[in-house]
C-alpha positions in Angstrom: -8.8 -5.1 1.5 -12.2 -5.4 0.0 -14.7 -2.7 0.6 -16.8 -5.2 2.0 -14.4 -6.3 4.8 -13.8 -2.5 5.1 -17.4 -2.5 6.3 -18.0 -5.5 8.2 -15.0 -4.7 10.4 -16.4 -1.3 10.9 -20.0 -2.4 11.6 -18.1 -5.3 14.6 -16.7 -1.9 16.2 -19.9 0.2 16.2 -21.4 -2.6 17.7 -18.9 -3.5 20.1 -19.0 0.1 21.3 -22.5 0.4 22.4 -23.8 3.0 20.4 -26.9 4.0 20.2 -28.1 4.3 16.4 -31.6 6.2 15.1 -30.4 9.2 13.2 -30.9 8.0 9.8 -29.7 4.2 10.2 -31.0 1.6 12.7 -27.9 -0.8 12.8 -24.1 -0.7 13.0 -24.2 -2.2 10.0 -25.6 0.5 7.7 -24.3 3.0 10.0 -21.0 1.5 9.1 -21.6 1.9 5.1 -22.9 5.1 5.3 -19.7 6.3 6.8 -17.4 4.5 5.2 -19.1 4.8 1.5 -19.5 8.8 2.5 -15.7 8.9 3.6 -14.6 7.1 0.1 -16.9 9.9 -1.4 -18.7 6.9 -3.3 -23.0 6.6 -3.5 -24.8 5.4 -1.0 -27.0 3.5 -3.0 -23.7 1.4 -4.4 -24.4 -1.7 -6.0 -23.9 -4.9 -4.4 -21.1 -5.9 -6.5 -19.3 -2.6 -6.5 -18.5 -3.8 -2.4 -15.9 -6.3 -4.1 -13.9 -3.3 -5.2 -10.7 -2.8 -3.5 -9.6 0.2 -1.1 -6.2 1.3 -0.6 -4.2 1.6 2.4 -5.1 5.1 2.8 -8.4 4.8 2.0 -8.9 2.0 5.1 -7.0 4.8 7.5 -9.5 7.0 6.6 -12.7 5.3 7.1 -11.1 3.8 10.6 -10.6 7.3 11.3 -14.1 8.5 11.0 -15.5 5.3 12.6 -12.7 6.0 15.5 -14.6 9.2 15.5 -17.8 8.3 16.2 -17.4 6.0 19.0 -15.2 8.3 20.6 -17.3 11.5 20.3 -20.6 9.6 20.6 -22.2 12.2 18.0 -24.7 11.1 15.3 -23.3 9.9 11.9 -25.4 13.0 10.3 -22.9 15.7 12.0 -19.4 13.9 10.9 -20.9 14.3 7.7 -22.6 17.5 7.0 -25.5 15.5 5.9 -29.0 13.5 6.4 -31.2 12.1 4.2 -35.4 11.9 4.5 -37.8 10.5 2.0 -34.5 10.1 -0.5 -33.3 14.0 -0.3 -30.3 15.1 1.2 -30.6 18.0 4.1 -27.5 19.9 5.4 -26.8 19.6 9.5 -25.1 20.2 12.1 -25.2 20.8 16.1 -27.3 23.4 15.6 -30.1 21.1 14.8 -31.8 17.8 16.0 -30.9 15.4 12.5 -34.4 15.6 10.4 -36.4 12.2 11.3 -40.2 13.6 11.9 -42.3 10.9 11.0 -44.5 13.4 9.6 -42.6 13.0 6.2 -43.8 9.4 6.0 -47.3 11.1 6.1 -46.7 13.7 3.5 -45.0 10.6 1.2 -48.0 8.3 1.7 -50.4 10.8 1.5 -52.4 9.7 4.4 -53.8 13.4 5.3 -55.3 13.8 2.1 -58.7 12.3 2.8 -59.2 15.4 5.5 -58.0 18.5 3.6 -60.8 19.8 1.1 -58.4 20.1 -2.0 -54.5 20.6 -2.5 -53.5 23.4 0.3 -52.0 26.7 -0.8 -51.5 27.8 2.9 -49.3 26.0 4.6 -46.9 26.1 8.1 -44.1 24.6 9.1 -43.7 25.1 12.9 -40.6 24.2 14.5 -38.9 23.7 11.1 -35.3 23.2 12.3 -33.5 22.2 9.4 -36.3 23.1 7.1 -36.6 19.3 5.8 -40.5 19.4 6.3 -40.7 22.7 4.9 -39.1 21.3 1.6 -40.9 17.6 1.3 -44.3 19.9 1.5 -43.2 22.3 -1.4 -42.6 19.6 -3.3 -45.6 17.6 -2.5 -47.6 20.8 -3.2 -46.1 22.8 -6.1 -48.6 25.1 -5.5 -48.1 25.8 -2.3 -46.4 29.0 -0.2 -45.2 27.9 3.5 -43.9 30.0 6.1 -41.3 27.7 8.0 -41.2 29.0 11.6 -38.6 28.3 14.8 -37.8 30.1 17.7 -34.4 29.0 17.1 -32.0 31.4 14.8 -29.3 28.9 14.6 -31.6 26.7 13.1 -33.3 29.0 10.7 -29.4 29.5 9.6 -29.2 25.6 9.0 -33.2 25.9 7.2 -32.0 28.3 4.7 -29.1 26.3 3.6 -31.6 23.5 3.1 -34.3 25.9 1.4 -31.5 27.1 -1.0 -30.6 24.3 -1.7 -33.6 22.4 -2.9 -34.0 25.9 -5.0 -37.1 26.2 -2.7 -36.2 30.6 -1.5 -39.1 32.0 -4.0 -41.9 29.7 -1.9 -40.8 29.0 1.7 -40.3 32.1 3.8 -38.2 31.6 7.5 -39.2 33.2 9.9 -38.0 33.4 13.8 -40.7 33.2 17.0 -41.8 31.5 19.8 -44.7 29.3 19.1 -47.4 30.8 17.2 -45.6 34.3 17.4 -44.7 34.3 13.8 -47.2 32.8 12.2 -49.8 34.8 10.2 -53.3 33.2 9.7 -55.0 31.2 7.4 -53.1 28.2 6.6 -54.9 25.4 5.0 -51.8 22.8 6.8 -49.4 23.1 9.9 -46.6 20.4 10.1 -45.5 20.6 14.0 -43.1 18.3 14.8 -42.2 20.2 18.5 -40.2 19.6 21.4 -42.4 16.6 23.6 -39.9 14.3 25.1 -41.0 14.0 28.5 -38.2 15.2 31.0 -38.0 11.5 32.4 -37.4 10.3 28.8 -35.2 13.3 28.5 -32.8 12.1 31.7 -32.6 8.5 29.8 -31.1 9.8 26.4 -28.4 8.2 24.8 -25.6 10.7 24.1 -26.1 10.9 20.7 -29.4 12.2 21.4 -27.8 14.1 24.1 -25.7 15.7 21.7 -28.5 17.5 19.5 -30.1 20.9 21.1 -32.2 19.9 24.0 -34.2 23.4 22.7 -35.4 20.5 20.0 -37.0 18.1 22.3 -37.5 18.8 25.8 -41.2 19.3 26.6 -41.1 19.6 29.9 -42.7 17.4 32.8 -45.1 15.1 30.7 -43.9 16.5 27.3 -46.9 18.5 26.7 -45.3 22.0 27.7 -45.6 23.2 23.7 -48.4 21.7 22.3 -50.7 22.8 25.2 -50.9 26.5 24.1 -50.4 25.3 20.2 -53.7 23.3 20.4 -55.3 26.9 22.7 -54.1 28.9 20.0 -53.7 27.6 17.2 -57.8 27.4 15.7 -56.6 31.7 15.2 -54.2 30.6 12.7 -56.2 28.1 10.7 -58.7 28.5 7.8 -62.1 26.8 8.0 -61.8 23.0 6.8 -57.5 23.3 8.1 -55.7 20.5 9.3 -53.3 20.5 11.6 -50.4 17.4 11.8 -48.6 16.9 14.7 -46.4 14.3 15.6 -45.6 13.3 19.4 -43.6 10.1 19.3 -44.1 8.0 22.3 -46.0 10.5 24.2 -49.7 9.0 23.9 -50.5 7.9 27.1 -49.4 11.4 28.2 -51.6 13.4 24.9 -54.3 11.1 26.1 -54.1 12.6 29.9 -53.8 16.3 29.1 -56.9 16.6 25.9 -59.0 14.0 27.1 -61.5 16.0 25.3 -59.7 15.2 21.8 -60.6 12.5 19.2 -57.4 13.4 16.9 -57.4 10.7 13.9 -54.2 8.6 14.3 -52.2 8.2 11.3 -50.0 5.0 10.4 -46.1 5.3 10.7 -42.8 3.2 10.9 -43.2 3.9 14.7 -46.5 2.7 15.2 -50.1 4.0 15.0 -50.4 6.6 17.4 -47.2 8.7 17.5 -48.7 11.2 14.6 -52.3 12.7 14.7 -54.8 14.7 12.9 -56.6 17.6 14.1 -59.1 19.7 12.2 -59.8 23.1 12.8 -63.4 22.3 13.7 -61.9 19.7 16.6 -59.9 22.0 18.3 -62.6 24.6 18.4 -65.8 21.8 19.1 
C-alpha cells in the first residue's frame, strides 16, 4: 500500500467517526497525516512525492492502530503522541494540560503588540502557562528577556518544565505555582494570559476531546469572566508604567463587552477573528 492510500483511508475513518478536530489540525485529513507520518516515525513536513513510498504490512497495522485509537478514546491527536506543535516548535503534553493553541502566539509571531510597548520588554509574565509554550515563543522573541511563567496548576508546571528544558530556556524562565496574581512579583513590562473563560454554557456543549483536557484550563464560570475579573482589579500592581498586558478570550466578547463596559482594549488580528485577543495598557486599567 502507498502511504498515500494509508492516509486517505485514515482521513475517510476520522471523518466517518465524527470527531471533533482543533488541537493542532482542522480536518481529518491532516489529522490523519499527522498520526500516521508520526506513527511511521517519518517528518511532518514530508514532501509530496515521498507519499508515493510504500508501507509494509506492519507498518499499515500500526497506523490503523493509532487511528482505531483515537476514535475510540475520543482524545486529541496531541496526547497519543506526546507532542504539539505552535508557531513551528514542538511542546511536550499530556492530560495534564489543555494542548498549547493560545492565539496569543500568532500575536507574539506577527508582532502586532509592538506598536504599544515603549521598547523590547525585559519584564515579562506568563500567567496561566500550562505547558509553558507562551513562556518559550516570548524568550525567543525577546532574547533579552527574563519571564516568570506562573499556574495554579502543579501538574502543569511539571509538563512546563519539560517544555522549558527542552527549548534550553531553565537560565531565563522561572515556574512558579499560584492562584492568579499570587505568584507574580511586580514590574513586568508584558503579561501573556491566556486563562480559563469558556463560559459554563459553552463548557456543557464541549466535544469530548475538549472534554478530555483539565476543565481547571478553561472553565470561567457563569459568563466566563470569573478570572479575568480580579486579573484586570489587580493586575495595574504588577505592571510597570507604559506595561501591556495581552489577554486572549476566544469567543467571549459579547460577554468582555458586558462585564468592563468601561474598557476600550485595542483588538488585535487573529486566525479566529478580530476580537478574541486584546490589548490593555497599564494606564487603561487604572484610567
Amino acid at each position: 500500500m502507498k502511504l498515500r492510500t494509508l492516509i486517505e483511508r485514515a482521513a475517510a475513518q476520522l471523518d466517518a467517526a465524527g470527531l471533533a478536530f482543533g488541537h493542532g489540525t482542522a480536518n481529518a485529513h491532516d489529522e490523519a497525516a499527522w498520526l500516521a507520518l508520526w506513527r511511521l516515525q517519518l517528518p511532518l513536513d514530508l514532501a509530496d512525492d515521498e507519499l508515493e513510498r510504500t508501507v509494509s504490512a506492519e507498518q499499515a497495522a500500526a497506523v490503523d492502530a493509532l487511528i482505531a485509537q483515537r476514535i475510540e478514546s475520543r482524545q486529541p491527536a496531541a496526547y497519543l503522541t506526546g507532542e504539539a506543535w505552535l508557531q513551528g516548535l514542538p511542546f511536550f503534553v499530556d492530560e495534564r494540560v489543555i494542548v498549547p493553541r493560545s492565539l496569543i502566539a500568532e500575536v507574539l509571531a506577527e508582532g502586532s503588540a509592538e506598536p504599544w510597548l515603549a521598547a523590547a520588554p525585559a519584564s515579562i509574565l506568563d500567567l496561566c502557562t500550562g505547558n509553558g509554550s507562551l513562556a518559550v515563543l516570548a524568550a525567543l522573541a525577546w532574547p533579552g528577556a527574563q519571564i516568570d511563567a506562573t499556574d495554579v496548576s502543579a501538574d502543569a508546571l511539571a509538563v512546563a518544565r519539560r517544555n522549558v528544558d527542552r527549548h534550553g530556556l531553565a537560565g531565563r524562565i522561572r515556574l512558579r505555582q499560584g492562584d492568579g496574581l499570587a505568584a507574580a512579583q511586580g514590574g513586568y513590562e508584558l503579561v501573556l494570559c491566556n486563562p480559563p473563560y469558556v463560559n459554563r454554557q459553552s463548557m456543557q456543549a464541549l466535544p469530548a476531546e475538549y472534554r478530555a483536557e483539565p476543565a481547571l484550563a478553561l472553565d470561567g464560570g457563569a459568563d466566563g469572566m470569573d478570572f479575568i475579573r480580579p486579573l484586570l482589579r489587580d493586575l495595574p500592581a504588577h505592571l510597570a508604567d507604559g506595561g501591556v498586558l495581552l489577554l486572549e478570550i476566544g469567543h467571549e466578547r459579547a460577554h468582555f463587552d458586558a462585564a468592563f463596559p468601561h474598557l476600550q482594549p485595542v483588538w488585535l488580528a487573529s486566525s479566529a477573528g478580530d476580537d478574541a485577543v486584546l490589548l490593555l495598557t497599564r494606564e487603561d486599567l487604572t484610567r
